[in-house]
C-alpha positions in Angstrom: 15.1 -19.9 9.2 14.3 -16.9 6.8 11.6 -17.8 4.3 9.7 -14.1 3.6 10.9 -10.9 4.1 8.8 -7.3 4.8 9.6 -5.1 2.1 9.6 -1.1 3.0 6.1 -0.8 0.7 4.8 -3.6 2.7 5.1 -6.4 -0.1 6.2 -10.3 1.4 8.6 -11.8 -0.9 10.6 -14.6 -0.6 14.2 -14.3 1.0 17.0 -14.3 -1.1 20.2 -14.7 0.7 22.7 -13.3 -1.8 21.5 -9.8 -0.9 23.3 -10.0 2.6 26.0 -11.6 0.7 26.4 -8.6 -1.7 25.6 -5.7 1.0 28.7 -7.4 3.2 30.8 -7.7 0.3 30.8 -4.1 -0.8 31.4 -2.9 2.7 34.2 -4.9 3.0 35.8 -3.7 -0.5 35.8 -0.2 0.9 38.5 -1.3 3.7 41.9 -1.8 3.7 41.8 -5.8 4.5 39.0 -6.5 1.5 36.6 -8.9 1.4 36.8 -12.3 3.3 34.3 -14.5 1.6 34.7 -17.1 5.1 33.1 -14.7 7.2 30.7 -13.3 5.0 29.5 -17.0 4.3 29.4 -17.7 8.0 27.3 -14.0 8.7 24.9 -14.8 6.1 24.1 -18.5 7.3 24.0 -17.7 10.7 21.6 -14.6 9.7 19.4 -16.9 7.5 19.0 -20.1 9.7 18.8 -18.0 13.4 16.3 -15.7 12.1 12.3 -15.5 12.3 10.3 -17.0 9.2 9.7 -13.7 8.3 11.3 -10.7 9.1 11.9 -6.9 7.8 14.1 -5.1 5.3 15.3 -3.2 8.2 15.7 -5.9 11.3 17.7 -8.1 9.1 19.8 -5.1 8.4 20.0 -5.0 12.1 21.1 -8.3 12.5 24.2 -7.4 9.8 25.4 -4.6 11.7 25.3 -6.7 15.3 27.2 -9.9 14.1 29.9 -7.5 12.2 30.2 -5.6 15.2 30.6 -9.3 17.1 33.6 -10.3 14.3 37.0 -9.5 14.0 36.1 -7.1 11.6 34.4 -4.3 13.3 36.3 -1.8 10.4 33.7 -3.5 8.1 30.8 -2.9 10.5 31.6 0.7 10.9 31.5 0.8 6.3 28.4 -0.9 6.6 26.3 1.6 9.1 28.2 4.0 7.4 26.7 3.0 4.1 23.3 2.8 5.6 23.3 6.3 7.3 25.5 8.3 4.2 22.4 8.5 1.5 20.3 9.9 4.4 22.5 12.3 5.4 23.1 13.3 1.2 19.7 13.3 1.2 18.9 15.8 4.1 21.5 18.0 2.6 20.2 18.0 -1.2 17.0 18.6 0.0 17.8 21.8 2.0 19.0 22.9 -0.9 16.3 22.4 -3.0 13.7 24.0 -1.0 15.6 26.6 -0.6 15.9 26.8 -4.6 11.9 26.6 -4.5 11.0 28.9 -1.5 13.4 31.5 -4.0 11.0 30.5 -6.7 14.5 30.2 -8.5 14.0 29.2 -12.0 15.6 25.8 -12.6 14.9 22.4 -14.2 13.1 21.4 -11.3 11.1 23.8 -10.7 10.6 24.4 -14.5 10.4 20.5 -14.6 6.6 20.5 -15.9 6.0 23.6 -18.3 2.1 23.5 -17.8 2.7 23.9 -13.7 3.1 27.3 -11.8 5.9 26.2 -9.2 6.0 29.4 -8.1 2.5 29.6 -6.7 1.5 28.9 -2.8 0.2 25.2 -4.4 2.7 24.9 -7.2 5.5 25.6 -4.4 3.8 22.5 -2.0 3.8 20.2 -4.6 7.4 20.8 -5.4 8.3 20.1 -1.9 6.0 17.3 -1.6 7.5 15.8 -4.6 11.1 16.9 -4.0 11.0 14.7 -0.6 8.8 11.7 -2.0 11.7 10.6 -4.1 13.7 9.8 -2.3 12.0 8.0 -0.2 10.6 5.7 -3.5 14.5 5.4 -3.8 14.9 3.8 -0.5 11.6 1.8 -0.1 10.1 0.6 -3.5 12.7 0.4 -5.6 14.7 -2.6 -6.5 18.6 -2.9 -5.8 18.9 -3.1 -9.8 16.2 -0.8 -10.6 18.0 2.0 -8.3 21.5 1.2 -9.9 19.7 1.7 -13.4 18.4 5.0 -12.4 21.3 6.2 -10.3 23.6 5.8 -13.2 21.6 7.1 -16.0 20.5 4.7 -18.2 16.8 4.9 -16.6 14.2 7.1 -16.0 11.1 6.7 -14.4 8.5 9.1 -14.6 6.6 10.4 -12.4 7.9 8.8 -9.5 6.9 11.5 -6.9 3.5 9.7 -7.8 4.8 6.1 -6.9 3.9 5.7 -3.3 0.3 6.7 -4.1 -0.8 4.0 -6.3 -2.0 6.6 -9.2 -2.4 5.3 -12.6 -1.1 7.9 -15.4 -3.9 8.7 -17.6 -7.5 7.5 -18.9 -9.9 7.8 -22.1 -13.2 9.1 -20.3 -16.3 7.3 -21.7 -18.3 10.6 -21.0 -21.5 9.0 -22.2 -21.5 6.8 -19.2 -20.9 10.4 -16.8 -23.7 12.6 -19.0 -26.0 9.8 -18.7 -25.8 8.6 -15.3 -23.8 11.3 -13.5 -21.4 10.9 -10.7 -20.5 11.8 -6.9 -17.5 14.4 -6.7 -16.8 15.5 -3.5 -19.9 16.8 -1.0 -22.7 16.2 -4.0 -23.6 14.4 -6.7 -24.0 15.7 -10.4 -27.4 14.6 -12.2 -27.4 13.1 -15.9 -27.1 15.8 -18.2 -30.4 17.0 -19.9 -29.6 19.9 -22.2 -25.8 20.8 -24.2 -25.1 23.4 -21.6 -25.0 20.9 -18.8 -23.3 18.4 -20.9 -20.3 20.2 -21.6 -19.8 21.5 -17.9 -20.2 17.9 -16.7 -17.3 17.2 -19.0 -15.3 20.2 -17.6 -16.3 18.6 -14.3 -15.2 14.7 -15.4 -11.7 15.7 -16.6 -10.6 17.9 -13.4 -11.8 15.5 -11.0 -10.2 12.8 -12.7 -7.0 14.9 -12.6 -7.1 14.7 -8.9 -7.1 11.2 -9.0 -4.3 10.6 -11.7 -0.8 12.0 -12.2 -1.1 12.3 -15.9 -3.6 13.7 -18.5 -7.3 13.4 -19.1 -9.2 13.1 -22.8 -12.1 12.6 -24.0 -12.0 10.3 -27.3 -15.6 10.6 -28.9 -16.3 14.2 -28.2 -18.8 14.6 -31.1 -20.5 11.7 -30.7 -21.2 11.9 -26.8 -22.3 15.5 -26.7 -24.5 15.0 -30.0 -27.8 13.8 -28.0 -28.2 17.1 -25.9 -28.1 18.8 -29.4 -30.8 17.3 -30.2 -32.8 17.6 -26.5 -31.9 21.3 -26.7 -33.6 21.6 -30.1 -36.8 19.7 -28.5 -36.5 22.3 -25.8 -36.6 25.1 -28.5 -39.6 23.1 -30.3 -41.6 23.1 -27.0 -40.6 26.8 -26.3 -42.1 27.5 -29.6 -45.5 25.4 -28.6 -45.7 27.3 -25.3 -45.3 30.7 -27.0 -47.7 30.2 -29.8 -50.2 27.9 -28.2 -49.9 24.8 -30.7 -48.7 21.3 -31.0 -45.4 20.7 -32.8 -44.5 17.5 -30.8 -44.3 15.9 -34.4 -40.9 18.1 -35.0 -39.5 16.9 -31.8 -37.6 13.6 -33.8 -37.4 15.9 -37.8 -34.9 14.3 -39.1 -32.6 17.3 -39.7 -29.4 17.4 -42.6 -27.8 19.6 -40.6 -28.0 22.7 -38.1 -27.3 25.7 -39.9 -28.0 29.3 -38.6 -30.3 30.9 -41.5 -32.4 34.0 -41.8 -36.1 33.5 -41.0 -37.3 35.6 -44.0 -39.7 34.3 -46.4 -40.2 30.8 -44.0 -43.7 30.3 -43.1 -45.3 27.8 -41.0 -43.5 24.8 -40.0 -40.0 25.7 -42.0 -40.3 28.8 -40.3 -40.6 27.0 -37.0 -37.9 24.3 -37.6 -35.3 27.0 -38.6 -36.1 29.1 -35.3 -35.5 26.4 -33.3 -32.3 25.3 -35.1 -30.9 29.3 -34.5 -31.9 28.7 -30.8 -30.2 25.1 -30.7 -27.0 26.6 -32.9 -26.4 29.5 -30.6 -26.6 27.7 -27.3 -24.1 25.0 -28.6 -21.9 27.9 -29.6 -21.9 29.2 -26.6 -21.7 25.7 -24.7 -18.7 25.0 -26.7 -17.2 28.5 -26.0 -17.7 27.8 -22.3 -16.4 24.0 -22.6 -12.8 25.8 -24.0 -13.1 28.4 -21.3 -13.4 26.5 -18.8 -10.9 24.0 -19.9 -8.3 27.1 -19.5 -8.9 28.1 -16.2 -10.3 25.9 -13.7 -7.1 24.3 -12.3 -6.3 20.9 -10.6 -3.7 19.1 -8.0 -4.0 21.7 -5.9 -4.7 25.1 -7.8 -1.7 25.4 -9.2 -2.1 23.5 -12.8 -4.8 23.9 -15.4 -6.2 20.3 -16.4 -4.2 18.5 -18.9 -6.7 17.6 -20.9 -7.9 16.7 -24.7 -10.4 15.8 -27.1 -10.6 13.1 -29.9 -13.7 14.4 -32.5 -14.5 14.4 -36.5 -16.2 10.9 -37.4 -19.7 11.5 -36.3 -21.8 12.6 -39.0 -25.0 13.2 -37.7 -26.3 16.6 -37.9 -26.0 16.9 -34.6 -22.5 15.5 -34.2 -21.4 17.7 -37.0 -23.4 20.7 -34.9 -20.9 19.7 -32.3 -17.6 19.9 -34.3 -18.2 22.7 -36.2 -19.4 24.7 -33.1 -16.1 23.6 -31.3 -14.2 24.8 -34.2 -15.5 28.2 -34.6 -15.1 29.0 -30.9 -12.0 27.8 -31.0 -10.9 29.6 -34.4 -12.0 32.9 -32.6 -9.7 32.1 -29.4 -11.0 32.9 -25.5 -11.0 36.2 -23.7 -9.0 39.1 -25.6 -8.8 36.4 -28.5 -6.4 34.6 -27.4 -5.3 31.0 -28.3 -6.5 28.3 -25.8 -3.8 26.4 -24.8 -6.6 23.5 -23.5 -7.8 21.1 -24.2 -5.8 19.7 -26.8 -7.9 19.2 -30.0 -7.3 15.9 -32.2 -8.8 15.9 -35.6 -10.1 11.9 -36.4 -9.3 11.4 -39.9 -10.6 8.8 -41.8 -11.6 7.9 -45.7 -14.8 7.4 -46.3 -15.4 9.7 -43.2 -13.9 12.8 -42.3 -10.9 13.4 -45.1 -11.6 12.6 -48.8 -13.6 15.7 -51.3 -16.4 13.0 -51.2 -16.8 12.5 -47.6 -19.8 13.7 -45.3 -17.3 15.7 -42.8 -15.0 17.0 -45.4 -15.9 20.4 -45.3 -15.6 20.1 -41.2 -12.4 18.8 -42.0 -11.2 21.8 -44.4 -12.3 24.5 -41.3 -10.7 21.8 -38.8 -6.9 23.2 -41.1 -8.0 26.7 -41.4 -8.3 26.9 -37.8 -5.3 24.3 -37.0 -3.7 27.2 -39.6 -4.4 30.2 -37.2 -4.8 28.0 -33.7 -2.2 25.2 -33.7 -5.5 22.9 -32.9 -6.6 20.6 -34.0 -3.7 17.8 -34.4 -4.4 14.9 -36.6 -4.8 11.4 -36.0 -4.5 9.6 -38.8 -7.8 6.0 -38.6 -6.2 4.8 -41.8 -3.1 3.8 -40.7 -2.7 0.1 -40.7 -2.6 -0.4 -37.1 -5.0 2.4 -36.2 -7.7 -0.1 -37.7 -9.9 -1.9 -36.2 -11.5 -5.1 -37.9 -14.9 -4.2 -35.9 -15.7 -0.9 -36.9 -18.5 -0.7 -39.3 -19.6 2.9 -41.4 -23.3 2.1 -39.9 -22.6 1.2 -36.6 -23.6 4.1 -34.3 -21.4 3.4 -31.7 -18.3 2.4 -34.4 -16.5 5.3 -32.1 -16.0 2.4 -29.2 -13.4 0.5 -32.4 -11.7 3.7 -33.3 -8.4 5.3 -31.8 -8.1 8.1 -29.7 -4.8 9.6 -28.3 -3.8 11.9 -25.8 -2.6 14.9 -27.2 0.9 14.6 -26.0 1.1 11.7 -27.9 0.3 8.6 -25.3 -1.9 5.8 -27.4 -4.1 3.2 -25.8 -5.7 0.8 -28.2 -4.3 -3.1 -28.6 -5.8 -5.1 -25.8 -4.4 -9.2 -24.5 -6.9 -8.8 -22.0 -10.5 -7.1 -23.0 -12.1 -5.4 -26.4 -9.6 -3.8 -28.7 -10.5 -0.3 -27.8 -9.1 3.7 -26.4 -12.5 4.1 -24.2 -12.4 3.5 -20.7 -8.3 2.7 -20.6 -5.3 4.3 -20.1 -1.7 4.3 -19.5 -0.8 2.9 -16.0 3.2 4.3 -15.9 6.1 4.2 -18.3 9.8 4.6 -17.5 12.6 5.7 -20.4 15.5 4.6 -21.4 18.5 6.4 -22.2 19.7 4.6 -25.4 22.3 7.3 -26.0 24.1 6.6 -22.8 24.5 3.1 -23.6 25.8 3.6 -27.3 28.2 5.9 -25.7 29.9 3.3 -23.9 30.6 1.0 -27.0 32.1 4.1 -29.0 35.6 2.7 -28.4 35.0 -0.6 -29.7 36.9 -0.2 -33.5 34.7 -3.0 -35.2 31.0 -1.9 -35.8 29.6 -5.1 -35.9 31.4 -6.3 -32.6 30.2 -2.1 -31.7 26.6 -3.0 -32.5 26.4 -6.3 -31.1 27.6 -5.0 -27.5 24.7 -2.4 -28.0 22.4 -4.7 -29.0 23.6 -6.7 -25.7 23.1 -3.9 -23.2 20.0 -2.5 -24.5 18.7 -6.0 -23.9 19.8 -6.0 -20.0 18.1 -2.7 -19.6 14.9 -3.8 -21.3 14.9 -6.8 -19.1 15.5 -4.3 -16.3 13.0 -1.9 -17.1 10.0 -4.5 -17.6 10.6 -5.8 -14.4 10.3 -2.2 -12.3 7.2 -1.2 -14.8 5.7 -5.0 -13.2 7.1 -3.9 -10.1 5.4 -0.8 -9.9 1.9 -2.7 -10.9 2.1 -4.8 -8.3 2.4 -1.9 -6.1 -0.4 -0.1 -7.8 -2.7 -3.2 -7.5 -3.0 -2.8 -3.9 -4.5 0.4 -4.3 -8.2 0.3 -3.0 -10.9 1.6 -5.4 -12.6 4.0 -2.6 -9.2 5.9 -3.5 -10.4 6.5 -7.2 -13.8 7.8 -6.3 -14.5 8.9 -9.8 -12.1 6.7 -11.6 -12.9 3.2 -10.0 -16.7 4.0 -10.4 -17.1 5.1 -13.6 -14.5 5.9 -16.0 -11.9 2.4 -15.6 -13.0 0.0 -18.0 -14.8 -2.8 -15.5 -14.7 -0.6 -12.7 -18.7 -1.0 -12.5 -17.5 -4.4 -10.8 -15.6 -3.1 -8.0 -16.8 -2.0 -4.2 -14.9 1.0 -2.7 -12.9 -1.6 -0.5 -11.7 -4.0 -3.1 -8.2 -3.7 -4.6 -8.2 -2.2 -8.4 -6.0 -5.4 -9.6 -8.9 -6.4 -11.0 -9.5 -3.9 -13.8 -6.2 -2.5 -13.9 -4.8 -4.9 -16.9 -6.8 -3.4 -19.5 -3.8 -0.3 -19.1 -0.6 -0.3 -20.8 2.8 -0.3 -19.5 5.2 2.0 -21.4 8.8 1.4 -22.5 9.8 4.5 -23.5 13.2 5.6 -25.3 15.2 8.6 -26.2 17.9 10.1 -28.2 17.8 7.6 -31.3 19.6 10.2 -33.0 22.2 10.4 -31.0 22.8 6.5 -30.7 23.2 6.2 -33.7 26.2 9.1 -34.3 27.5 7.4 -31.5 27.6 3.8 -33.5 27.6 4.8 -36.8 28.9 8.2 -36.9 25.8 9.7 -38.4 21.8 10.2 -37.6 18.6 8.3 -39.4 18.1 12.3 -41.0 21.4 11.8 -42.9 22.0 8.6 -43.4 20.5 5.4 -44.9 22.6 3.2 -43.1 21.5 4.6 -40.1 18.4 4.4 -40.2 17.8 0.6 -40.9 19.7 0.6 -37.8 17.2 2.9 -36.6 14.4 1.1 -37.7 16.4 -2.3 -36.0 17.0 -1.0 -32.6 13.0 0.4 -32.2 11.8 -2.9 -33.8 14.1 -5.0 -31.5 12.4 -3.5 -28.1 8.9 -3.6 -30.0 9.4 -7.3 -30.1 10.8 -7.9 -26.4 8.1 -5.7 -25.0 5.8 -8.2 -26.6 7.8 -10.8 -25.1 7.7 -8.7 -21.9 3.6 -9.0 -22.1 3.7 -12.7 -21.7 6.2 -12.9 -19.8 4.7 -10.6 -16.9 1.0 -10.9 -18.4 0.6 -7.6 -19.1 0.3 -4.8 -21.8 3.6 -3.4 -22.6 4.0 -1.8 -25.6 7.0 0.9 -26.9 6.3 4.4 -26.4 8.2 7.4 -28.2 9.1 9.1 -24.4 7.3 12.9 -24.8 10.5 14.7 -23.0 10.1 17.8 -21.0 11.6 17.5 -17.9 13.6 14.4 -19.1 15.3 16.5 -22.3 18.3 17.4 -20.3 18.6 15.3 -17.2 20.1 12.6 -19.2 22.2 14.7 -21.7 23.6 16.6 -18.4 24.7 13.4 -16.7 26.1 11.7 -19.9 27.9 15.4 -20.7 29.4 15.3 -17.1 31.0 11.3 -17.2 32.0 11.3 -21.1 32.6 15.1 -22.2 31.7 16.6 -24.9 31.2 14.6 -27.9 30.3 16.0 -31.3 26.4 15.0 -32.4 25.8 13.4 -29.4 26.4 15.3 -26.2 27.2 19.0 -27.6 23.8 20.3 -27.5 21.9 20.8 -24.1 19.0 17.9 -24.7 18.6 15.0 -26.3 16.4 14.5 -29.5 12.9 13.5 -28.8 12.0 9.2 -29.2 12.8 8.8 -32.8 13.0 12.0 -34.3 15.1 13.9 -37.2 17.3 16.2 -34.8 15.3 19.7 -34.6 18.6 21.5 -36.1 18.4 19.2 -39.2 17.6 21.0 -42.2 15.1 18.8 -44.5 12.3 19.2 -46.6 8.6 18.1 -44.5 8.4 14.7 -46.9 11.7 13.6 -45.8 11.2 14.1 -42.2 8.0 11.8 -43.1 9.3 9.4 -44.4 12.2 9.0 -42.1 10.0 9.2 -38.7 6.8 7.2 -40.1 8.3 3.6 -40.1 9.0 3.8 -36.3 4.8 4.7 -35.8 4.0 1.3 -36.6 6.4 0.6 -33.8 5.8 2.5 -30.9 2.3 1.2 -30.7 2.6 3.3 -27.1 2.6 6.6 -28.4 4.4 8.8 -31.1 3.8 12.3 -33.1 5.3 13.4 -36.5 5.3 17.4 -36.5 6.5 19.9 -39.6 8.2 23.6 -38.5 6.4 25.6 -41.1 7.8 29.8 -41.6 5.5 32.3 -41.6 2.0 33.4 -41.1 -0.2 30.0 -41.6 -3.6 32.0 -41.0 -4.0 32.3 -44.6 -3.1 29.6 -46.2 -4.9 26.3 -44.5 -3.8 24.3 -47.7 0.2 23.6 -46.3 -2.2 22.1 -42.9 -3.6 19.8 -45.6 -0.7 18.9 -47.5 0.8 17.7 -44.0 -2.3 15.8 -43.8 -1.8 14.6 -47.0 2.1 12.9 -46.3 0.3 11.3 -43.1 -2.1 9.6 -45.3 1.0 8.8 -47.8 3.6 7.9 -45.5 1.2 5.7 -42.7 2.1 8.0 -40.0 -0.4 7.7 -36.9 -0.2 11.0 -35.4 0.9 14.5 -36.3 0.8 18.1 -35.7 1.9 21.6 -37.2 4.4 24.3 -35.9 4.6 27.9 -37.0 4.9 31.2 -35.4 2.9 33.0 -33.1 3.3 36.0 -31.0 1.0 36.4 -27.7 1.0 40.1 -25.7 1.5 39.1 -22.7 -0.2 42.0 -21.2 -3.4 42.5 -23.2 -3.4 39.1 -25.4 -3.2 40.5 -28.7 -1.6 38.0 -31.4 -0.1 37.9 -34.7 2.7 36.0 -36.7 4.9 38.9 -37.5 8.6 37.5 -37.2 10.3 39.2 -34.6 7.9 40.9 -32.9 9.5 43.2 -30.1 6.4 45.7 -29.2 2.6 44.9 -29.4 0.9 46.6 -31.9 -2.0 47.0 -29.9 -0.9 47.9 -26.3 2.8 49.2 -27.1 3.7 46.3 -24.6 6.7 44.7 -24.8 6.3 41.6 -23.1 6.5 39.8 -25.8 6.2 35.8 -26.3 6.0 32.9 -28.4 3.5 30.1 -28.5 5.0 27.1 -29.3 4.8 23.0 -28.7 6.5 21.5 -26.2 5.8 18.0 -26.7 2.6 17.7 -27.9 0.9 20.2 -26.4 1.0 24.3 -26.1 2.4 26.3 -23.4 1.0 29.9 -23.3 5.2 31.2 -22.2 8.6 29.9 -22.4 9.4 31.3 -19.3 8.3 27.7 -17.9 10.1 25.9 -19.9 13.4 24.3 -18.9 16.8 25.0 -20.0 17.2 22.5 -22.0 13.6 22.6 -23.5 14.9 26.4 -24.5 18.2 25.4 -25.8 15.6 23.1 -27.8 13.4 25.5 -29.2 16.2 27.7 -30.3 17.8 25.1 -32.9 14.5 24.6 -34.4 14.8 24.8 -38.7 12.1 25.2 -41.0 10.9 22.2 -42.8 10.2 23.3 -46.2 
């Protein structure tokens, strides 16, 4: 008798007899005698008590096809092999296709799937046909029946599932102190613990790449100021003790001056030891310029995953206030105010501003002039973003203003928008954690199907109904895919499982990671509220009141099963506002192709982003705030608020605060500024004149706009999708 059966990743679970039941059943359907529930009874009992205790996915199949082929109806063995053999042969045939499509370096949604990844290099063009072929095969071996009818029919997307089969988590908050204190091991050698602020900032080059090679999502760092801020101070000791050498004397009691702050000032009229201090403070300043100018160099060019992408990656900084934490920051600033190479704007890493009262935001405060350079350059560079402490649930009830390590209670964020902070099963904390995958749903598609229902609170309640299913659905193939992922063997993290995972330090390289791996999150995502609600109510949360509580209901609603979901499953789940790139159109596409063209909902090439106003909606910036800012509290997984602004920004830093401002009002978590900016392709020259056809500079007239994708910037459109264009077209000004 069956008891266990081999899954196709390997896992035993128990049998379940009703899948033969259902597989015979739907061949049968497809003939011309339909379904004879005698014989299917009789297979599946004969199939369950004749076979081993354990047996494969594939040699019970077997077993189907030989006693169908044994009954009277061999018409329903021939539907069944046929079954079995038809995706393989779709699949052979798609995929042909497709590398044809890539070997072209056509430019399509797949291959323009990921806007900060060259598909068209020699390693861009092998991951594309590495992934192309992998999903497939996570479509035949990992996922569930249900799972695969989910995705198969649009209401479910999971992301990055080219990554499935190898066990990779999606992202991680490195706690760098840990790397610039003890170093690591990174291929062939080791790296040493950081001395001086130059090494410090290329071992965190170093940390975030190679932890790109071991994750398929991004990489930050969420206490920049206050890791690198020691090797400020050991580069001014080195300057002190340069100054001993050269003039013969002992200034040893300088080494630990305390110091207000590190300002570059002329030496005139300093004698003795002022004179000495403020040499070595130049010394310090410049080499922490020029660390921090390397640091954003760096960060743009040295690629990962093959060559063929530059790290994701971002920083969290603006809460230390030390003077050399504040060295840091306003360094960082600067460098990045006066752009790399030709002057151009970095496009990594992804700079988030911390704000906080008492900190970092208010006239009063100790970094408040950090914080009025950190707009003036957001003004000119698009970074930094904002993250907004004082939000009710960006609090921590453990942070203290005297603690010096109060950065391990405060949030940090990716800079696309992915958060990491509540915690069922450790400290209440960003460092050291990370998202471990999310999947979307497509809310729209399921609103769509209960248009034709007259009565909106029978329309509702049928919504309400099916976006429960898919939640239930959803949770199951994010536990699914944990389960898988716990199998993974830390010697297959090298840097990851040995020192960046929180409790990693636990682990040997031939233990599993399910261990450690709880302390992650498990995303439901969402997309297209606008759109749903058109669909029930006949307008969007932009325009309507009405739509918006629903809004507010239908976000609120998965908030609280995804808590149910945690412990339920015993995990992390939380709701994330889904960052679409290569998702924007995939589901609009599909939904387009099944229920036409409907007016509001499927008209435009993409769906809205997670909760947001529609990009085309013409409002003022305060009412876009407080439209978006009640879902924030909600989507504890991630979100971002973001205002279009029109013209040139450079000069006028006080609109950057004023945005700032309706965060602090409105409790908003996260947020960021648009406006325009031309880029020379050929020489790198930039301004903000509208319409820009010819570079001033070079005559050029490759010509192109920086703009946001998500929640990051991509130096050219021309990677963006179709649908990401379409996107970026309708895009209004928010007054």
């Amino acid at each position: 008798m069956i008891q266990t059966v081999i899954k196709r990743d390997g896992r035993v679970v128990g049998f379940n007899e009703e899948k033969i039941v259902t597989a015979i059943r739907k061949a049968m359907l497809h003939t011309d005698k339909g379904e004879d529930l005698q014989l299917i009874r009789q297979i599946t009992d004969h199939i369950s008590f004749k076979g081993s205790a354990q047996m494969t996915v594939e040699a019970i199949q077997d077993a189907v096809e030989m006693e169908l082929m044994k009954s009277s109806r061999k018409d329903v063995a021939q539907k069944y092999i046929a079954y079995r053999n038809q995706r393989s042969i779709a699949r052979k045939a798609k995929t042909r296709d497709m590398f044809l499509e890539i070997i072209e370096i056509k430019s399509n949604d797949v291959t323009r799937e990921n806007a900060n990844m060259n598909a068209d290099t020699p390693a861009g063009m092998m991951m594309k046909f590495a992934s192309e072929t992998t999903k497939p095969f996570v479509d035949d071996y990992l996922l569930s029946d249900e799972v695969l009818e989910a995705v198969s029919g649009n209401y479910l997307h999971i992301h990055d599932k080219d990554y499935y089969p190898t066990k990779s988590l999606t992202c991680v908050q490195h706690p760098l102190d840990r790397i610039l204190t003890c170093g690591f091991s990174a291929g062939h050698g080791e790296s040493r613990p950081a001395k001086r602020i130059e090494t410090a900032s290329i071992l965190g080059c170093i940390s975030l790449e190679t932890a790109q090679n071991e994750m398929h999502g991004g990489q930050a760092i969420p206490a920049f100021d206050f890791y690198l801020a020691p090797y400020v101070r050991n580069s001014y000791i080195e300057e002190i003790k340069n100054l001993e050498e050269l003039n013969g004397k002992d200034y040893s009691h300088l080494y630990q001056k305390e110091l207000t702050d590190y300002l570059q000032q002329p030496l005139d009229g300093l004698s003795d030891e002022k004179r000495i201090v403020q040499h070595a403070i130049n010394k310090t300043v410049a080499r922490v310029h020029q660390s921090m100018e390397a640091f954003i160099h760096n960060m743009n060019t040295i690629h990962s995953r093959g060559g063929n992408q530059v790290v994701f990656s971002s920083i969290n900084y603006g809460t230390d206030t030390s003077a050399e934490g504040r060295c840091i920051i306003r360094e960082l600033l600067k460098s990045t105010y006066q752009g790399v190479g030709n002057g151009e704007t970095a496009i990594f890493p992804i700079q988030i501003w911390k704000k906080k009262r008492g900190v970092s935001y208010l006239p009063e405060d100790r970094n408040y002039d950090l914080y009025q350079l950190a707009c003036k350059v957001t003004a000119r560079r698009f970074f930094p973003n904002f993250l907004n402490l004082d939000a009710t649930f960006n609090q921590s009830e453990e942070w203290k203003a005297d603690d010096p390590k109060r950065y391990q209670h405060e949030v940090a964020t990716m800079g696309c928008r992915t958060r990491v902070f509540e915690n069922r099963f450790g400290p209440k904390t960003s460092i050291g954690r990370g998202n471990i995958s999310f999947s979307t749903i497509n809310i729209v598609r399921l609103a769509i199907e209960c248009m034709k229902i007259e009565d909106k609170e029978l329309r509702i309640a049928k919504f309400f109904a099916k976006l429960d299913a898919m939640l239930e659905v959803t949770a199951r193939q994010l536990h699914e895919r944990m389960e898988f992922q716990k199998t993974a063997f830390a010697k297959q993290f090298p840097l990851l499982m040995s020192a960046l995972w929180v409790g990693c330090e636990k682990l040997k390289p031939n233990d599993t990671i399910a261990s450690v791996i709880n302390q992650g999150t498990l995303g439901i995502g969402f997309i297209g509220l606008a759109e749903c609600l058109v669909a029930l109510t006949g307008k969007h949360h932009g325009e309507s009141e009405e739509a918006q509580k629903l809004g507010v209901k239908i976000v609120t609603y998965m908030r609280d099963r995804a808590d149910q979901f945690s412990d339920q499953y015993h995990h992390n789940y939380s709701v994330l506002a889904t960052p679409a790139e290569g998702l924007s159109g995939k589901f609009t596409g599909a939904d387009r192709k099944k229920f036409g063209v409907l007016p509001g909902i499927t008209d435009r090439d993409y769906y809205t982003n997670s909760n947001h106003v529609p990009v085309y909606y013409k409002c003022s910036a305060r009412h876009k705030a407080e439209v978006e800012a009640p879902y924030h509290e909600l989507t504890r997984g991630g979100h971002i608020f973001y205002v279009e602004i029109d013209g040139d920004a450079t000069h006028n830093p006080e609109v950057i605060m004023r945005v700032v401002d309706m965060m602090d009002q409105y409790n908003i978590g996260y947020g960021s500024v648009n406006h325009n900016r031309n880029r020379c392709l050929e020489c790198g020259y930039e301004n903000s004149t509208p319409n820009l056809e010819a570079c001033p500079k070079c005559g050029s007239t490759h010509i192109d706009k920086l703009q946001r994708i998500t929640g990051y910037l991509v130096g050219t459109t021309d990677r963006w999708n179709n649908a990401k264009l379409a996107e970026l077209n309708d895009r209004v000004i928010h007054n």
